[in-house]
N, CA, C and O atoms as a GROMACS GRO file, in nm:
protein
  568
    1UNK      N    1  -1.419  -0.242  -0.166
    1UNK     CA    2  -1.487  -0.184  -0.052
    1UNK      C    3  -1.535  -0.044  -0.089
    1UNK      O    4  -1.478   0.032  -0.167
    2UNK      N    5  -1.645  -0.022  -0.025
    2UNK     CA    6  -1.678   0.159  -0.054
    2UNK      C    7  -1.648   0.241   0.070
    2UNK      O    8  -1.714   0.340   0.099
    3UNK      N    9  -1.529   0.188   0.154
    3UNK     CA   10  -1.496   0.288   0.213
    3UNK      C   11  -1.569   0.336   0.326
    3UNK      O   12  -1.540   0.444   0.378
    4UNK      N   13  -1.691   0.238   0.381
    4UNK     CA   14  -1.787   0.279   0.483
    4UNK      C   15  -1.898   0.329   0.382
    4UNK      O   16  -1.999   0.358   0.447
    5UNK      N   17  -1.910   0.342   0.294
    5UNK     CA   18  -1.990   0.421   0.224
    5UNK      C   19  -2.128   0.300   0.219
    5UNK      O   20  -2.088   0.184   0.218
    6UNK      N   21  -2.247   0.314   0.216
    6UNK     CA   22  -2.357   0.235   0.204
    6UNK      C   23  -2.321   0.145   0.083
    6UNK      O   24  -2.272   0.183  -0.023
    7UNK      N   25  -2.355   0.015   0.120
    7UNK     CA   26  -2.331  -0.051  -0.033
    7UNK      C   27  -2.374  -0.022  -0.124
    7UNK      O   28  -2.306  -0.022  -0.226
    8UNK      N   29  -2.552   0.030  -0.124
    8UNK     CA   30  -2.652  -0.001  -0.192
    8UNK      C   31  -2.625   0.165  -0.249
    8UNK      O   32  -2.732   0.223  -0.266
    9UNK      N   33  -2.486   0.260  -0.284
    9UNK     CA   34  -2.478   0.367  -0.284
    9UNK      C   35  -2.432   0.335  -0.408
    9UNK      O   36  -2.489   0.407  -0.490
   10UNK      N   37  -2.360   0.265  -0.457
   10UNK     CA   38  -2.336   0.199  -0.607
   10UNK      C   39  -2.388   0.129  -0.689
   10UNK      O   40  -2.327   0.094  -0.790
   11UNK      N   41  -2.530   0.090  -0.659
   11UNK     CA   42  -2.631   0.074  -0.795
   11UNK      C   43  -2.640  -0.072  -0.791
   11UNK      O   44  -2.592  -0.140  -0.700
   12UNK      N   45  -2.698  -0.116  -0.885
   12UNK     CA   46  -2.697  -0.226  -0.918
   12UNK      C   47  -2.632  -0.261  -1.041
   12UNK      O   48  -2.666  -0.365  -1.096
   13UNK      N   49  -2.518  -0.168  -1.106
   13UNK     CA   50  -2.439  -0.252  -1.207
   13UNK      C   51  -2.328  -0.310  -1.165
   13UNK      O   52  -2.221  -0.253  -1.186
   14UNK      N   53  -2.331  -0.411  -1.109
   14UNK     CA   54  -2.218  -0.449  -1.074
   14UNK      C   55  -2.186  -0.611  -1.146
   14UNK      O   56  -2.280  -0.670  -1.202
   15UNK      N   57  -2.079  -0.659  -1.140
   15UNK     CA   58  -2.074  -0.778  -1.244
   15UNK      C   59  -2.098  -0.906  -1.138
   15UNK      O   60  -2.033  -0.907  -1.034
   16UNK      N   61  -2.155  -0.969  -1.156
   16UNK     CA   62  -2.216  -1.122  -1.094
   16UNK      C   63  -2.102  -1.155  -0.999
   16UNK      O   64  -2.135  -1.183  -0.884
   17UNK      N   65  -1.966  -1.155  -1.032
   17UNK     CA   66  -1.832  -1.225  -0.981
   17UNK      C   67  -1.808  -1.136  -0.828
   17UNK      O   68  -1.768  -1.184  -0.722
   18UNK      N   69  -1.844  -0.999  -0.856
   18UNK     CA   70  -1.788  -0.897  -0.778
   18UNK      C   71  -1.913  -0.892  -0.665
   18UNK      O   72  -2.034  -0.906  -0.679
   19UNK      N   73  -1.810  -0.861  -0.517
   19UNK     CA   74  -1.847  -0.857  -0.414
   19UNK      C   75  -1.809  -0.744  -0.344
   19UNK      O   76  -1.688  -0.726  -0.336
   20UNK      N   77  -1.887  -0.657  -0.287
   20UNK     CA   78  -1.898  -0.508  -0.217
   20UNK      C   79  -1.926  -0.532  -0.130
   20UNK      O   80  -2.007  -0.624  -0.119
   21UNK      N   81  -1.860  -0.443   0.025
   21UNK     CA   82  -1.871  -0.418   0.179
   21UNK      C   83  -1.809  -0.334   0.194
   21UNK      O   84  -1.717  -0.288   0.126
   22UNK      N   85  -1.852  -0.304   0.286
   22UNK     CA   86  -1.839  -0.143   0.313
   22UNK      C   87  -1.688  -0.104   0.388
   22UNK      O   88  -1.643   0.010   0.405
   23UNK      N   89  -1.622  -0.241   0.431
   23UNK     CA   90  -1.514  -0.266   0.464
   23UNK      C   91  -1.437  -0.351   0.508
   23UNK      O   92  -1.444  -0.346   0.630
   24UNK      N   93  -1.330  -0.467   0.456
   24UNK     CA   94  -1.266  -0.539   0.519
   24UNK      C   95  -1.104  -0.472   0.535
   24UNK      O   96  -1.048  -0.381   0.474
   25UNK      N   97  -1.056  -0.566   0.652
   25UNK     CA   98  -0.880  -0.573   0.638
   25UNK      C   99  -0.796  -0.592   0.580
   25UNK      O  100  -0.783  -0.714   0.562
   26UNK      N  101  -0.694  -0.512   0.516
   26UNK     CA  102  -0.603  -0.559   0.429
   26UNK      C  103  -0.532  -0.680   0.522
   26UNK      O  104  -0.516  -0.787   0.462
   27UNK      N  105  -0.503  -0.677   0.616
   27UNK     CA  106  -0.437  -0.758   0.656
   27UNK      C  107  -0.540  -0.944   0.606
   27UNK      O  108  -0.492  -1.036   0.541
   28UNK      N  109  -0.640  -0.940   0.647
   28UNK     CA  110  -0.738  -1.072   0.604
   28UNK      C  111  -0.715  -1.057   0.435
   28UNK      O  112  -0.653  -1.148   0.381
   29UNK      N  113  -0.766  -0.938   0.348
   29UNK     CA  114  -0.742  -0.991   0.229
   29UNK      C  115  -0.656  -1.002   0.140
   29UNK      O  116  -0.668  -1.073   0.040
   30UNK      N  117  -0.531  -0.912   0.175
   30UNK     CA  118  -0.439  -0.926   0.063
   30UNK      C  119  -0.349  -1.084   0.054
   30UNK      O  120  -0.303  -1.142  -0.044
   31UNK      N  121  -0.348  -1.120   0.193
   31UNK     CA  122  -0.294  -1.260   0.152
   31UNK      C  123  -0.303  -1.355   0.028
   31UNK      O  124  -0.209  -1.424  -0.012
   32UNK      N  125  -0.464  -1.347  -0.042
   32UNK     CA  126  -0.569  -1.390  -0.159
   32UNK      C  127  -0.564  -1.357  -0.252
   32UNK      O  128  -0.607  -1.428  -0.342
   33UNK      N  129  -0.494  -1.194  -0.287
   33UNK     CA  130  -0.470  -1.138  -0.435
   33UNK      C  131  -0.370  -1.146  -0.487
   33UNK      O  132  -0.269  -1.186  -0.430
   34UNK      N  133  -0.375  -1.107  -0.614
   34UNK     CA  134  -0.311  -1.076  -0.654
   34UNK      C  135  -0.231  -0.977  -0.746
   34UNK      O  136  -0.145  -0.990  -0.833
   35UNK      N  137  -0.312  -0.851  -0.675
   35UNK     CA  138  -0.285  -0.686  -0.733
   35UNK      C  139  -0.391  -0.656  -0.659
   35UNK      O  140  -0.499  -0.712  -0.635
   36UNK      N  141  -0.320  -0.520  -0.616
   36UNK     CA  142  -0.399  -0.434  -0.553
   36UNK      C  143  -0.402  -0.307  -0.633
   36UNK      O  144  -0.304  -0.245  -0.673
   37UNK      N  145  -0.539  -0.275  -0.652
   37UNK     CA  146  -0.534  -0.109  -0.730
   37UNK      C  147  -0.602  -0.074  -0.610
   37UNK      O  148  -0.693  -0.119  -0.540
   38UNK      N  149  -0.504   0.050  -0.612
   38UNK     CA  150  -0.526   0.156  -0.474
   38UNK      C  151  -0.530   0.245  -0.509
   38UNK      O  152  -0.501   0.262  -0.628
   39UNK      N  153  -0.573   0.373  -0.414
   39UNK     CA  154  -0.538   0.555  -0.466
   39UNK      C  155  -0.377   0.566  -0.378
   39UNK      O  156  -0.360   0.679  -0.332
   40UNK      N  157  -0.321   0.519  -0.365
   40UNK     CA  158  -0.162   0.504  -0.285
   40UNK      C  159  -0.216   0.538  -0.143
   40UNK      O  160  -0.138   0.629  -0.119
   41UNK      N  161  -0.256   0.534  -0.087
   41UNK     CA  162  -0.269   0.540   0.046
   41UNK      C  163  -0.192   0.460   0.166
   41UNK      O  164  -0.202   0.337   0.168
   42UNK      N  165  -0.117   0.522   0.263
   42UNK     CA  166   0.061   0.520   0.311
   42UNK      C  167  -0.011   0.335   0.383
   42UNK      O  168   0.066   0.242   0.360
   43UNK      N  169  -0.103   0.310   0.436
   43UNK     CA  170  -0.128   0.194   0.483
   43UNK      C  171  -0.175   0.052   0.415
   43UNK      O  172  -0.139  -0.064   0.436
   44UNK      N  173  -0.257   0.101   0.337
   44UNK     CA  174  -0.293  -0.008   0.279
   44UNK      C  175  -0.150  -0.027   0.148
   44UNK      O  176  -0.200  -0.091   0.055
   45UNK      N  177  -0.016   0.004   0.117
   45UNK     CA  178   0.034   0.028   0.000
   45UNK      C  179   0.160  -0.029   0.127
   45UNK      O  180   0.264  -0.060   0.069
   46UNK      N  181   0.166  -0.041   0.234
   46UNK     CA  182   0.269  -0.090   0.322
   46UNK      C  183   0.228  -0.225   0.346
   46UNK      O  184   0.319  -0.307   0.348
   47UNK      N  185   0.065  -0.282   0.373
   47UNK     CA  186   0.028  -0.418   0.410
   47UNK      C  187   0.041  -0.465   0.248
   47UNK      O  188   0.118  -0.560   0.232
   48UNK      N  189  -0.004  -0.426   0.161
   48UNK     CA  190   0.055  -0.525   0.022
   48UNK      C  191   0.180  -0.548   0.012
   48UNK      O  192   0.213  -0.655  -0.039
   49UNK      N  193   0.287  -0.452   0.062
   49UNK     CA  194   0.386  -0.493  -0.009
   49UNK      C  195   0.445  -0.579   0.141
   49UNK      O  196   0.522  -0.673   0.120
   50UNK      N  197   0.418  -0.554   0.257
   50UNK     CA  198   0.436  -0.675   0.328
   50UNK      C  199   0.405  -0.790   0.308
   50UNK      O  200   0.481  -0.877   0.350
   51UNK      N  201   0.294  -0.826   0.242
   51UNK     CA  202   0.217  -0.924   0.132
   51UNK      C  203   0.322  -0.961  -0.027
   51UNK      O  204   0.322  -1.065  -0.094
   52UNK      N  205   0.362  -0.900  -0.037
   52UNK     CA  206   0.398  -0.937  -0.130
   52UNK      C  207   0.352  -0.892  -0.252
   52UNK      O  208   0.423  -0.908  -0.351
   53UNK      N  209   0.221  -0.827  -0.262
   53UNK     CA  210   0.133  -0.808  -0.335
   53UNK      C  211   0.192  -0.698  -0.453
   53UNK      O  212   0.237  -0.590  -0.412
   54UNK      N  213   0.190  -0.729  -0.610
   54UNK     CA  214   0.233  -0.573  -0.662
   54UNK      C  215   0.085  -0.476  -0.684
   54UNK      O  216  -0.024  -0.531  -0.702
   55UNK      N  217   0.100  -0.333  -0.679
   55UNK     CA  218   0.015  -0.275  -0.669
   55UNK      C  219   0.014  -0.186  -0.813
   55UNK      O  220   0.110  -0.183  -0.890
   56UNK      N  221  -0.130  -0.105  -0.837
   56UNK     CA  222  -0.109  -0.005  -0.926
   56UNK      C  223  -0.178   0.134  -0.888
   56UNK      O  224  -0.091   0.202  -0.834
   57UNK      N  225  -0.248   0.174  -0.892
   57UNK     CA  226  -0.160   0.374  -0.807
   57UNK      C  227  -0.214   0.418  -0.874
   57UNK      O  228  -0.175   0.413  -0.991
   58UNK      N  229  -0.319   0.478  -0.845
   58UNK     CA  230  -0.431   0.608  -0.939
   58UNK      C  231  -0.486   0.712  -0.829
   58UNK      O  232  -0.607   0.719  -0.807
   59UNK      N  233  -0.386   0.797  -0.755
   59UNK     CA  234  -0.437   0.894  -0.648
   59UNK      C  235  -0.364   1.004  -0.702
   59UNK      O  236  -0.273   0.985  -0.783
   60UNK      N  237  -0.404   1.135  -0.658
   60UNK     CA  238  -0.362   1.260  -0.676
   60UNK      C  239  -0.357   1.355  -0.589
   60UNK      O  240  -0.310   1.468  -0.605
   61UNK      N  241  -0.431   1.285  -0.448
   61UNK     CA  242  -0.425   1.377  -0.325
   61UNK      C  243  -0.316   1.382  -0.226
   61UNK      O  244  -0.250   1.279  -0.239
   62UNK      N  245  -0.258   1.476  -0.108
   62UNK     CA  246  -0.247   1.478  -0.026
   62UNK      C  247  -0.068   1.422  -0.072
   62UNK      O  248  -0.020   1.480  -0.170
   63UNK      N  249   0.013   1.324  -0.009
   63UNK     CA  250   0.154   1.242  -0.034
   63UNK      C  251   0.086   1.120  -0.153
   63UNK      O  252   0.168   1.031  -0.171
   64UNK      N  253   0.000   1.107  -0.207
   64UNK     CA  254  -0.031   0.958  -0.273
   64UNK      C  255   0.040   0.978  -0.421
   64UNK      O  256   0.066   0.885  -0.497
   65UNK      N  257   0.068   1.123  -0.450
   65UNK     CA  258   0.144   1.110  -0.618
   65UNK      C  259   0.285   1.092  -0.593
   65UNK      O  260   0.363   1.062  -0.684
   66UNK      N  261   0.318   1.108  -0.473
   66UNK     CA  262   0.500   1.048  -0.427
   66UNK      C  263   0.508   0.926  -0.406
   66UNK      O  264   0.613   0.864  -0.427
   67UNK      N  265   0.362   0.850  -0.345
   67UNK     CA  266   0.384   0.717  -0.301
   67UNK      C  267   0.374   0.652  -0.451
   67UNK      O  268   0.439   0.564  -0.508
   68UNK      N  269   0.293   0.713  -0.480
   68UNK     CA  270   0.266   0.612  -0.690
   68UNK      C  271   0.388   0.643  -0.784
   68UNK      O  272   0.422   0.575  -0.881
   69UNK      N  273   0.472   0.803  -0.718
   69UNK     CA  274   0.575   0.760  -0.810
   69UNK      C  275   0.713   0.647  -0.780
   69UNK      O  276   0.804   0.604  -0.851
   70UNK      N  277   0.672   0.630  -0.636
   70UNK     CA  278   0.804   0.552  -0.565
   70UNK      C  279   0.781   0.398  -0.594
   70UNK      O  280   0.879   0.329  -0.625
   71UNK      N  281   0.646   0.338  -0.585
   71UNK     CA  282   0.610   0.234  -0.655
   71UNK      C  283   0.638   0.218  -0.782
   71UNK      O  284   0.685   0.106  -0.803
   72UNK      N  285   0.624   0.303  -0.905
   72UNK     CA  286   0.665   0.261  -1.044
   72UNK      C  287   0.798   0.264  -1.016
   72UNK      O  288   0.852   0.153  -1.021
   73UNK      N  289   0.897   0.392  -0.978
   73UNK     CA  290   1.029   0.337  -0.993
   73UNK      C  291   1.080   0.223  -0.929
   73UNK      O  292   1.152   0.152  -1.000
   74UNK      N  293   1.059   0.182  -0.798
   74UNK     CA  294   1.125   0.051  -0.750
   74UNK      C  295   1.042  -0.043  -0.815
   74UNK      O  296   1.020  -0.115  -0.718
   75UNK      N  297   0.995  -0.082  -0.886
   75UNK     CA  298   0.905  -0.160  -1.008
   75UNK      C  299   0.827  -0.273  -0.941
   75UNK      O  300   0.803  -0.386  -0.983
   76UNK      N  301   0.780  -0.196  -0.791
   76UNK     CA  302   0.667  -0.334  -0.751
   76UNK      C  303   0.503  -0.341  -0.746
   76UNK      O  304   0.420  -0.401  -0.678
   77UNK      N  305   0.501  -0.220  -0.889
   77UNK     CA  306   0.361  -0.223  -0.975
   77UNK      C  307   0.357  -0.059  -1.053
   77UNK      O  308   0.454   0.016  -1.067
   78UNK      N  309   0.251  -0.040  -1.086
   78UNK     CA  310   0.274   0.116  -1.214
   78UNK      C  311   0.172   0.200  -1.107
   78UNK      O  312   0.095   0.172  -1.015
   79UNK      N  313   0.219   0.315  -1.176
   79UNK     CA  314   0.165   0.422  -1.119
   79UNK      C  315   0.052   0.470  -1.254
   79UNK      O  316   0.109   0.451  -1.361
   80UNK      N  317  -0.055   0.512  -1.268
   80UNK     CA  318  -0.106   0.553  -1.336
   80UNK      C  319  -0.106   0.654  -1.363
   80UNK      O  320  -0.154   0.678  -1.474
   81UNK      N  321  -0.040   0.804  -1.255
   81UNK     CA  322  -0.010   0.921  -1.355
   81UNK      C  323  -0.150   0.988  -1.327
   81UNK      O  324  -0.178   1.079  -1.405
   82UNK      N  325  -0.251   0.955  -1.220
   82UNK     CA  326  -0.366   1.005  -1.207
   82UNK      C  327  -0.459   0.952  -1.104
   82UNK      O  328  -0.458   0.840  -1.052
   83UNK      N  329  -0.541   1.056  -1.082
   83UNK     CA  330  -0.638   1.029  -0.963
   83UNK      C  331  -0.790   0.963  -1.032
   83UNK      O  332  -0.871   0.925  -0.948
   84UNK      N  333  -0.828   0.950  -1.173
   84UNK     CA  334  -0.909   0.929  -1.218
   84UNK      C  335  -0.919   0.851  -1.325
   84UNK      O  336  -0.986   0.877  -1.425
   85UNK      N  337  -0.835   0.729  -1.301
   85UNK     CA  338  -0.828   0.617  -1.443
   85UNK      C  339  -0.939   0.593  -1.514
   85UNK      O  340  -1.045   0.542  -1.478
   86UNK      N  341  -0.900   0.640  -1.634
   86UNK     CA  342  -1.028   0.499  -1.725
   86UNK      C  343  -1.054   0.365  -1.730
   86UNK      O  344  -0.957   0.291  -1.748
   87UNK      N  345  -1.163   0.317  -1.719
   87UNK     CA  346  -1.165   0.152  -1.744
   87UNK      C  347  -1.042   0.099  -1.854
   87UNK      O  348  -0.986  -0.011  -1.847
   88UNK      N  349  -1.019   0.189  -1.940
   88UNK     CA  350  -0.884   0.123  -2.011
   88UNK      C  351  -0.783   0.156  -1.938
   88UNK      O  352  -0.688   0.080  -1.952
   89UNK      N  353  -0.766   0.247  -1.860
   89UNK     CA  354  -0.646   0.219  -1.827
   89UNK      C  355  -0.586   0.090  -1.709
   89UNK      O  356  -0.496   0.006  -1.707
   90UNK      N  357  -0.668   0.126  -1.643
   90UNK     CA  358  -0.677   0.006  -1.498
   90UNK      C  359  -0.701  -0.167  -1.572
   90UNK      O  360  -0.654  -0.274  -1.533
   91UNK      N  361  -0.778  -0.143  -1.671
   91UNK     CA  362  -0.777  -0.280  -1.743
   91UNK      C  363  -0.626  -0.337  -1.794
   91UNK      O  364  -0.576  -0.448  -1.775
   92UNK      N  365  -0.574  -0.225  -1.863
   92UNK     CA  366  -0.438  -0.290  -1.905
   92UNK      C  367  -0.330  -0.306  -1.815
   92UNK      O  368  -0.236  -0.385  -1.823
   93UNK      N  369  -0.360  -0.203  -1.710
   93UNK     CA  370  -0.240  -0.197  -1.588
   93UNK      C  371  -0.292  -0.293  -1.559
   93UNK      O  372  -0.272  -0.367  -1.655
   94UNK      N  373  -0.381  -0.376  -1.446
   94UNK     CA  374  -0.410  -0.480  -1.406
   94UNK      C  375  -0.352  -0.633  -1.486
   94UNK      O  376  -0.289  -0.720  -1.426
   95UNK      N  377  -0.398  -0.639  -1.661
   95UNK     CA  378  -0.333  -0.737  -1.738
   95UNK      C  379  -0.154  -0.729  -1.747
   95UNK      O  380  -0.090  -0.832  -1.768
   96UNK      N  381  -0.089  -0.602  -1.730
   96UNK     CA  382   0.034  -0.600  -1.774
   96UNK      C  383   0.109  -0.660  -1.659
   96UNK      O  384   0.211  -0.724  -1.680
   97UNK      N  385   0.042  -0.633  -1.486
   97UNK     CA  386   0.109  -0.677  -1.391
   97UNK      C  387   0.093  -0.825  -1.363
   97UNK      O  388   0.171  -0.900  -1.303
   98UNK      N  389  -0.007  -0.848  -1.410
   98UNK     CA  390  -0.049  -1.027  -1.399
   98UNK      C  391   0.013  -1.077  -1.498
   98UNK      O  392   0.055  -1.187  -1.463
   99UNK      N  393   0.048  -1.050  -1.628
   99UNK     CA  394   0.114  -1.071  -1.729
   99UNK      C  395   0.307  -1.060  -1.736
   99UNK      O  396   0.371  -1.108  -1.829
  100UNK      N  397   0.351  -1.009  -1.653
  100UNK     CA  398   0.528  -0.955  -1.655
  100UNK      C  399   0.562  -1.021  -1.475
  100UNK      O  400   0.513  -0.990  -1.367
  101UNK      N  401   0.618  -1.074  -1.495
  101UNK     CA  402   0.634  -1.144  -1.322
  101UNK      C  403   0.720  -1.076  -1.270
  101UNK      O  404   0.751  -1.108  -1.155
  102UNK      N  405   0.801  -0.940  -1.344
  102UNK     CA  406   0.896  -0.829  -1.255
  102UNK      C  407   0.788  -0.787  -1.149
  102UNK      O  408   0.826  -0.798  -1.032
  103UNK      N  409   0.686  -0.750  -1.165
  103UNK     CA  410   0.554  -0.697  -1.075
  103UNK      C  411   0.592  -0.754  -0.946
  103UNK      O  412   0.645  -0.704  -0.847
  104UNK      N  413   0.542  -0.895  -0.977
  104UNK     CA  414   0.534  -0.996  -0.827
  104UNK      C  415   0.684  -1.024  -0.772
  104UNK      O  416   0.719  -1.022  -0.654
  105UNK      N  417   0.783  -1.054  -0.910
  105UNK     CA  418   0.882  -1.054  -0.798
  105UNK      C  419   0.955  -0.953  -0.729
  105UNK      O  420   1.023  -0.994  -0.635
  106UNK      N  421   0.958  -0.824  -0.754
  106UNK     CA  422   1.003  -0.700  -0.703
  106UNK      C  423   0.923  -0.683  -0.556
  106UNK      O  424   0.982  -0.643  -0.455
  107UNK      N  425   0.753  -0.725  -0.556
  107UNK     CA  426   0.714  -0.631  -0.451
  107UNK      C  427   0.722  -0.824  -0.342
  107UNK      O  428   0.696  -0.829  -0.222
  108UNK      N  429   0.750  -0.908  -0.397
  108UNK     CA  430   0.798  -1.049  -0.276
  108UNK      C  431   0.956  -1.048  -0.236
  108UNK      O  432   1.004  -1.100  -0.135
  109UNK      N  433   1.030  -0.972  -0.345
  109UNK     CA  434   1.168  -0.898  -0.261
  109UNK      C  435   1.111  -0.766  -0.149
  109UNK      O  436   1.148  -0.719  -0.041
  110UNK      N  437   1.038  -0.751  -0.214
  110UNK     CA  438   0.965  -0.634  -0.124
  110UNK      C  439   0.937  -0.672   0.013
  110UNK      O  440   0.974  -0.624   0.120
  111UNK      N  441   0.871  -0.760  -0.011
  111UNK     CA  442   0.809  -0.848   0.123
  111UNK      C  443   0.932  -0.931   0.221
  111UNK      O  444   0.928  -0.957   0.341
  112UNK      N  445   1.036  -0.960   0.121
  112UNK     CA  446   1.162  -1.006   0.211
  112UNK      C  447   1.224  -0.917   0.264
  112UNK      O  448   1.289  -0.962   0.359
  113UNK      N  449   1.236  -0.809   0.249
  113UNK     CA  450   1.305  -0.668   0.305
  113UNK      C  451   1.219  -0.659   0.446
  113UNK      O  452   1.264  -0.687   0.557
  114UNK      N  453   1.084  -0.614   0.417
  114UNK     CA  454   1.000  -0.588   0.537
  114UNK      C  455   1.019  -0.660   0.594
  114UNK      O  456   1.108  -0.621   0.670
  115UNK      N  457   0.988  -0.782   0.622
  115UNK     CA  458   0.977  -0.900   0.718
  115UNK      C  459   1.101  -0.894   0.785
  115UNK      O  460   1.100  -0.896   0.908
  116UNK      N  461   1.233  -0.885   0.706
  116UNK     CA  462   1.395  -0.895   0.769
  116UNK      C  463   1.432  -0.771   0.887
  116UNK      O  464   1.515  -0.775   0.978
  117UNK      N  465   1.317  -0.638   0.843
  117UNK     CA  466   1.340  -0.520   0.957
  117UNK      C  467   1.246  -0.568   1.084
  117UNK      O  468   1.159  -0.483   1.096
  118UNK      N  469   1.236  -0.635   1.149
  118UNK     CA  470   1.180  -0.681   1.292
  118UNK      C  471   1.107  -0.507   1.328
  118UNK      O  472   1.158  -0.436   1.414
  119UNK      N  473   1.007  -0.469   1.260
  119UNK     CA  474   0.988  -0.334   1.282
  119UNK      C  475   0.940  -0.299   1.434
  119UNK      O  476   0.974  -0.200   1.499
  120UNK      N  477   0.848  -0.409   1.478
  120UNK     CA  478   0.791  -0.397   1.628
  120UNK      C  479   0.896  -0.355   1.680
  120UNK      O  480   0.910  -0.240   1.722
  121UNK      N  481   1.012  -0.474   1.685
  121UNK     CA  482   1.102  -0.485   1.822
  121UNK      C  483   1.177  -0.423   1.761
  121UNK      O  484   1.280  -0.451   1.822
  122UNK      N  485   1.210  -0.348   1.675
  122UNK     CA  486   1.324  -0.220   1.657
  122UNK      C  487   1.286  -0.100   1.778
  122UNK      O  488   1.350  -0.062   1.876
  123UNK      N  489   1.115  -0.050   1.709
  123UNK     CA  490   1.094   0.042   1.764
  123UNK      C  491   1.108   0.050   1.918
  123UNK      O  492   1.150   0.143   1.987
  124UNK      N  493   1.058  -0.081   1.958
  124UNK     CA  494   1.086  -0.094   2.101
  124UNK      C  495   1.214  -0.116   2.179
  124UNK      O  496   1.219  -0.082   2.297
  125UNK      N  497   1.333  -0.180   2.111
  125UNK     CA  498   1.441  -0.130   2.089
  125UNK      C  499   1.521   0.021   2.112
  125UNK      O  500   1.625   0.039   2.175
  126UNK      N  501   1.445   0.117   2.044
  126UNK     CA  502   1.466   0.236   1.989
  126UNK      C  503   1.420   0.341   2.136
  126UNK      O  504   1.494   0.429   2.180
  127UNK      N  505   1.293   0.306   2.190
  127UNK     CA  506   1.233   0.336   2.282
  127UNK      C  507   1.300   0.316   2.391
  127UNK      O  508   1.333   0.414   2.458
  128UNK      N  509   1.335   0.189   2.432
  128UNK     CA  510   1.408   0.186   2.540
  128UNK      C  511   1.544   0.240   2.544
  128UNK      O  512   1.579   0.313   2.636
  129UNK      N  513   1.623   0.206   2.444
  129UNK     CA  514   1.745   0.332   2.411
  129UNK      C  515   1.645   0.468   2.482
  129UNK      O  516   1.639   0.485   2.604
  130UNK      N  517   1.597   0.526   2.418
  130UNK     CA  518   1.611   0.661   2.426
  130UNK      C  519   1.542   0.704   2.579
  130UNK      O  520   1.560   0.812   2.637
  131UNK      N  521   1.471   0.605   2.620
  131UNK     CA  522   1.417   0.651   2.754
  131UNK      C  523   1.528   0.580   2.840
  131UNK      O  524   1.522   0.636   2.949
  132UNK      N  525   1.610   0.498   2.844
  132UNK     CA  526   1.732   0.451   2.948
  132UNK      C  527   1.865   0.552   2.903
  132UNK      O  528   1.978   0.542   2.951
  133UNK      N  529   1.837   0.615   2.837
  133UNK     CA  530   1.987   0.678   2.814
  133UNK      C  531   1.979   0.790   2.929
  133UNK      O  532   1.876   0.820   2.990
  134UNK      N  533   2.096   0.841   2.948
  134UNK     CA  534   2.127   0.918   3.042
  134UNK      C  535   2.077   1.092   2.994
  134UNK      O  536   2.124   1.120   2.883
  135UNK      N  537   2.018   1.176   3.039
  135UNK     CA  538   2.024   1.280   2.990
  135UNK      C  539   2.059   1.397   3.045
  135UNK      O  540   2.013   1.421   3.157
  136UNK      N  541   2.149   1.496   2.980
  136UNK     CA  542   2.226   1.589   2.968
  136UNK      C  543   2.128   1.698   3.037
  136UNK      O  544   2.015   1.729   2.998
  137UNK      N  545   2.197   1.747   3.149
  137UNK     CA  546   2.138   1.864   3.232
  137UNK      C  547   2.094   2.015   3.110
  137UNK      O  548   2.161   2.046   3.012
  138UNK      N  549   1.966   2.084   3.157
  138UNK     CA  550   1.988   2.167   3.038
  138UNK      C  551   2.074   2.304   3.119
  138UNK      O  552   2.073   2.339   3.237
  139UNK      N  553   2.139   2.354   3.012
  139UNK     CA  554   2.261   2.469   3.105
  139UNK      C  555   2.208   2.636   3.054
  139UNK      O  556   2.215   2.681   2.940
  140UNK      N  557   2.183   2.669   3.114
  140UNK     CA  558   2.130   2.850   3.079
  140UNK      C  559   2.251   2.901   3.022
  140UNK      O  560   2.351   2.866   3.084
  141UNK      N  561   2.271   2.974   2.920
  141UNK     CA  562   2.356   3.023   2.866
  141UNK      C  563   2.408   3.180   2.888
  141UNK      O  564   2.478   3.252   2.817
  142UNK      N  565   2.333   3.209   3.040
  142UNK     CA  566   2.378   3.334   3.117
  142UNK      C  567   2.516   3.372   3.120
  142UNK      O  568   2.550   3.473   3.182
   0.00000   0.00000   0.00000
């Protein structure tokens, strides 16, 4: 995707196989892959690994070099160590994760974790706790 960005803003080298829009859902496509290269970004790097999907991590802005280093260590895809990969690098990260099945099976334990936290009905859970609980008068300390 380009991010909203005009398609026709990336040229015409593009390879015959490959398909550009300006935006779909992770939720519609990650079901279909199988690696996601991302800049770590906190949403789309939560719907893969709800997916199952292993990812690889080339951002440098903002929280995305904590999220790429937390992905290489729990080993459910590599971090690249940068906001600006080379075609070699993303080429071999891409072959090494399709190639080593620690990738896929770390981030589908991944995906069994998420699924087991009922996250909706926690929070709502959590909510009603805290708005039915009783609360404590506040006392002036005169």
């Amino acid at each position: 995707t380009t991010g909203g960005q005009p398609v026709e803003s990336l040229g015409s080298a593009l390879p015959e196989n490959a398909r550009v829009v300006r935006f779909i859902e992770y939720a519609r496509l990650l079901p279909h892959v199988d690696v996601m290269i991302t800049n770590g970004g906190f949403g789309g790097v939560q719907t893969a690994l709800a997916n199952g999907v292993p990812l690889i991590v080339a951002g440098d802005t903002e929280e995305k070099p904590e999220v790429a280093q937390r992905i290489g260590r729990s080993g459910v895809g590599l971090n690249l160590r940068t906001g600006r990969p080379a075609e070699r690098q993303i080429r071999e990260a891409v072959r090494r994760v399709l190639d080593e099945p620690r990738f896929r099976e770390r981030a589908q334990q991944m995906q069994r974790e998420i699924a087991g936290y009922a996250g909706v009905q926690r929070a709502a859970d959590v909510i009603e706790q805290v708005v039915g609980s009783e609360r404590k008068p506040l006392t002036s300390a005169a």
